[in-house]
C-alpha positions, 0 to 999 in steps of 0.5 A, spaced: 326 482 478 322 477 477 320 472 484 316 465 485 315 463 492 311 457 494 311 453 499 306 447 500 307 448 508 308 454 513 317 454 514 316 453 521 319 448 526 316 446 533 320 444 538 318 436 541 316 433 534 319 429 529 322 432 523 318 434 517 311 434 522 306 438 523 300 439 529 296 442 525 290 439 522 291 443 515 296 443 511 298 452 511 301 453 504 302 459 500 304 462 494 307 469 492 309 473 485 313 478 485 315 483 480 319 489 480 322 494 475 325 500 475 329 505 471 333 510 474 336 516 470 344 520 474 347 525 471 353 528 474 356 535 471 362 538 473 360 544 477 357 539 482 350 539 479 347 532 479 340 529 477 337 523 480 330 521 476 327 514 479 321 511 477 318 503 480 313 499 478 311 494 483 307 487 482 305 483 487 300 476 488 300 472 495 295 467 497 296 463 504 291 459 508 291 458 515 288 453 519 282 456 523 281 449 526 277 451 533 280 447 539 274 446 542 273 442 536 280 440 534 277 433 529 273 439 524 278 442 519 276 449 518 281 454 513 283 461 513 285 463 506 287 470 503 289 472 497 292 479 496 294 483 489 299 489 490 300 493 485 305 500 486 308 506 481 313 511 483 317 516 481 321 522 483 325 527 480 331 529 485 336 535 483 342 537 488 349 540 489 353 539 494 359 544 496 366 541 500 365 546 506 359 540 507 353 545 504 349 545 499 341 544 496 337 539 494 329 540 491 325 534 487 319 532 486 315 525 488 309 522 485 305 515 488 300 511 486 298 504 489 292 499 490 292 494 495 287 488 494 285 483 500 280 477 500 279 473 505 274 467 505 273 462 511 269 454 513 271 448 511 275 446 506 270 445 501 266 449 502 269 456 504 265 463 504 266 469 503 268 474 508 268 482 508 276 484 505 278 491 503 281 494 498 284 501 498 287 506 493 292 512 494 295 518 490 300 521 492 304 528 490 309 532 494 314 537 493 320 537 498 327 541 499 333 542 503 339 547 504 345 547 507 349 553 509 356 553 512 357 557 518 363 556 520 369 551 517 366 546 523 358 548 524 353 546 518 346 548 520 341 544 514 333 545 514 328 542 509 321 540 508 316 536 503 309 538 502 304 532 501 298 532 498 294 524 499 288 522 497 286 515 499 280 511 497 277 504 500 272 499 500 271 493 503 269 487 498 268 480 498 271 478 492 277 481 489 273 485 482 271 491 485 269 497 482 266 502 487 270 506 492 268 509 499 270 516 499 275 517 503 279 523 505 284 528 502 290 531 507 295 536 506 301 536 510 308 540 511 313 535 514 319 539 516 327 537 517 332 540 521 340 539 522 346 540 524 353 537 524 359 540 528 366 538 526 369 536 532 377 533 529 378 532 522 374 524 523 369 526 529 362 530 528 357 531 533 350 531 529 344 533 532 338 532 528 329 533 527 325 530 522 317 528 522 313 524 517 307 520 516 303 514 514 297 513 510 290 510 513 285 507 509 279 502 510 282 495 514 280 488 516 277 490 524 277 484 530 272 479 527 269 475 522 266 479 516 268 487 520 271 492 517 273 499 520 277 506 518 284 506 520 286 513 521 294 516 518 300 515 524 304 521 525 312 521 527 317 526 530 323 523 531 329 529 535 337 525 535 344 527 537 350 523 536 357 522 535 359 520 528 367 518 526 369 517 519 375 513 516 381 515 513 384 512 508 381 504 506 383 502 513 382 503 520 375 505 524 368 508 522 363 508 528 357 511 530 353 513 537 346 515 537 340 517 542 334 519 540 327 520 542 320 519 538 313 522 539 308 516 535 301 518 534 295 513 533 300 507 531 298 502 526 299 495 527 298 488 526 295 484 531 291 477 532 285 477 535 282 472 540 279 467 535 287 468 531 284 472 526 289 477 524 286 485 523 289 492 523 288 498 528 290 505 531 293 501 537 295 509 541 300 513 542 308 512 545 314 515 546 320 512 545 326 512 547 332 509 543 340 508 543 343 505 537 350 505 536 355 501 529 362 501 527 365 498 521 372 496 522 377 494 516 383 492 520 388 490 513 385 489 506 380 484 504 377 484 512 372 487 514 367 488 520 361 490 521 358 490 529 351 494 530 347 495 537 340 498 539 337 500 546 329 502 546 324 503 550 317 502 548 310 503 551 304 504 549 301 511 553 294 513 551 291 507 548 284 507 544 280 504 549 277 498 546 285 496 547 285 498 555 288 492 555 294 494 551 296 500 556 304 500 558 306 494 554 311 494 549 310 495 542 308 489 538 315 486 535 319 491 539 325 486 543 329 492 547 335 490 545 339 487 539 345 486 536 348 483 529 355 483 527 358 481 520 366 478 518 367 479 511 373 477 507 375 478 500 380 475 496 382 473 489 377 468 489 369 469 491 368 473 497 366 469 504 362 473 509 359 469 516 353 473 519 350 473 526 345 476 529 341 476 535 335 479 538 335 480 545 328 480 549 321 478 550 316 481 544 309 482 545 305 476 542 303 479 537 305 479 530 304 482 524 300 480 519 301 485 512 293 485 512 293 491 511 294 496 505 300 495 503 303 494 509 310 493 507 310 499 502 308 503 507 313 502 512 318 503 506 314 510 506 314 511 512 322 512 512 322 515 505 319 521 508 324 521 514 330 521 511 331 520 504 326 524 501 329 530 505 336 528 501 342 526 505 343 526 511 347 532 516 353 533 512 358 530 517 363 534 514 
């Protein structure tokens, strides 16, 4: 997949001005290239063996300005530009069975290498200077499995781990050329997995389920101008149960009803500081409490609808002190409720679908900024190391 971005504008709109206006002093374009390319190897055998065996290759160039203008100075346009260059590689190698009684195993193996550049520079617009960036590298090795077994026709019981070893380098940089690293840290780590699924009716399980997973650190842009600091890995345990029905047949009902509660340390996050500039840090500790349900009905052929809802409850407990401020609040970008729907219909002709969505509830005012390493590929981590690289889910019989 290849992808060009521009904008000569932020695509926002601000509520009293005209059409097509603006009160900032600078015009804030932006520009992005992405690249992504992946191959990926299935082979299923006959006794229920299959082989999955994936490799990725990701390419990423951003650059956005931002109006810096002070309000105590409104007529003196000040910029704010970044340049970001991402680069990815990733594989894993997966091999697995599954057995109709809901057991089974898996093991693989996954391997990743990234590098992610961030320059910044700020002034006036003809004459903007450099400010202190970062850039990180991390190589990433690990081996995980699970198994299923049986026990009874209706309990499955299911564990699993991956043992990860990570090395991750950074470096704060003025310009994006760059050839000498800060040592970084090396870390070693066991995530377990646990699960089981109990058969309630040939449609309804009950399912509980543990699993952990981690986040990489690295160097990153502190609070202020020309400052840098060392962000530190975050880790997550997360314990669920739910009911979970499945539909027979092409038509009827699917739906499922979860609650789960998350123990979150050192939380990265994205935030803005007084002067508007956007930084990373450990923001503390929470523990969330959640409550997601979904359902997925096909009431005649060609007509299907999707209905989805979360409940959560999130603050920060054990703040780092320089953000005292910040004891009780909500998470950043953590509205407490939300709910979407989808109405899809397929015919003879091109399939329609209509879609709402709507997000419930006050955020915390700040947002992200994605100037840290690789933010978004890391939160993609953050999941694969939680659900997908454990292998499938509990089996739901």
């Amino acid at each position: 997949m290849i992808q060009n971005v521009t904008a000569p504008d932020l695509q926002y709109a601000e509520r009293g001005m005209a059409p097509l206006s603006r009160a900032s002093l600078l015009a804030q374009p932006f520009t992005q290239q992405y690249f992504l390319g992946r191959v990926v190897v299935d082979r299923r055998w006959e006794d229920g063996l299959h082989l999955v065996s994936a490799t990725g290759f990701v390419h990423r160039d951003a650059e956005s300005r931002f109006d810096a203008t002070r309000p105590i100075r409104p007529d003196t346009p000040i910029a704010y530009d970044t340049d970001e260059r991402s680069r990815l590689f990733s594989h894993e190698t997966r091999l697995s069975r599954a057995r109709p009684n809901g057991a089974g195993w898996l093991i693989g193996v996954a391997l990743i290498h990234a590098r992610d550049a961030y320059a910044r520079r700020y002034g006036a617009p003809d004459r903007l200077r450099d400010i202190v960036g970062v850039t990180n590298r991390t190589r990433d090795a690990a081996v995980f499995g699970k198994a299923g077994i049986a026990i009874s026709p209706a309990l499955t019981i299911t564990a699993g781990a991956r043992l990860t070893h990570q090395r991750t380098d950074g470096d704060p940089i003025a310009r994006l050329k760059t050839t000498t690293y800060i040592r970084g840290r090396s870390s070693t780590r066991l995530d377990p997995t646990f699960g089981a699924s109990w058969l309630l009716t040939p449609t309804l399980a009950a399912y509980a389920r543990y699993q952990s997973g981690f986040r990489t650190g690295g160097v990153t842009v502190a609070p202020g101008v020309g400052r840098v600091a060392d962000l530190i890995p975050d880790t997550i345990h997360v314990a669920e149960i739910g009911l979970r029905r499945e539909r027979q047949g092409p038509l009827g009902l699917a739906a499922s009803i979860g609650a789960s509660l998350t123990d979150w340390r050192h939380i990265q996050a994205d935030l803005v500081d007084r002067s508007g500039f956007p930084f990373t840090t450990n923001l503390g500790n929470s523990h969330i409490y959640g409550l997601e349900a979904s359902a997925n009905w096909v009431p005649l052929a060609g007509l299907r609808i999707d209905m989805a809802m979360f409940l959560n409850e999130t603050r920060v407990t054990d703040p780092d002190p320089a953000l005292r401020r910040q004891v009780g609040a909500r998470l950043p970008n953590t509205p407490p409720f939300a709910v979407s729907g989808t109405l899809a219909m397929n015919g003879r002709s091109a399939p329609r679908r209509a879609r709402a969505s709507m997000p419930v509830g006050a955020m915390s005012g700040a947002r992200p900024s994605g100037r840290r390493r690789h933010s978004t590929l890391r939160r993609a981590n953050m999941a694969a190391r939680t659900s997908a690289a454990h292998g499938p889910g509990t089996p739901s019989r």
